[in-house]
N, C-alpha and C positions, 0 to 999 in steps of 0.2 A: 352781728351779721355783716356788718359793714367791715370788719377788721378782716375775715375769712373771704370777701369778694378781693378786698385790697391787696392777702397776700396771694389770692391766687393770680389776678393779673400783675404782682410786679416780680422780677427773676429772682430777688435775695427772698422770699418766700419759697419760693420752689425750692431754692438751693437748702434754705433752713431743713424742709420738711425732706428732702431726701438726705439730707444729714442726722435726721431722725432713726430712719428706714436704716440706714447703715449702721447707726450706732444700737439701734434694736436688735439688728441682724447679728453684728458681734457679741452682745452681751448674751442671748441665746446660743449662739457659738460655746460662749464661755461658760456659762452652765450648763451647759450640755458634756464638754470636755469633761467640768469636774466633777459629775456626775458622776461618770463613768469611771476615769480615774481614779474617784475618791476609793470606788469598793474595788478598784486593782491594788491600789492604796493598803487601804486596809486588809486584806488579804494576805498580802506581803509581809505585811509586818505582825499579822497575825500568827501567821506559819512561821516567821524568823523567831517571836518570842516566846512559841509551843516548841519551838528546836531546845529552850535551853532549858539547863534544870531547873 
């Protein structure tokens, strides 16, 4: 409990924790993109190798 008082009053605590937030925010970013992607993805290459004989 003492370590969560400590970093909320000193500033490299705050700075950690919304270094967090950001790097949370991006990696959702990024799963998110290749989610989506993934099944354009495949899609693509589904139809490109039902093209051939």
């Amino acid at each position: 409990m003492e370590l969560l008082r400590r970093l909320i009053r000193e500033d490299e605590g705050v700075t950690a924790i919304e270094y967090t937030f950001i790097a949370f925010f991006i990696a959702v970013a990024i799963i998110g993109a290749v989610t989506v992607l993934g099944a354009t993805v495949s899609g693509f290459f589904g139809s490109t190798a039902a093209a051939f004989p």
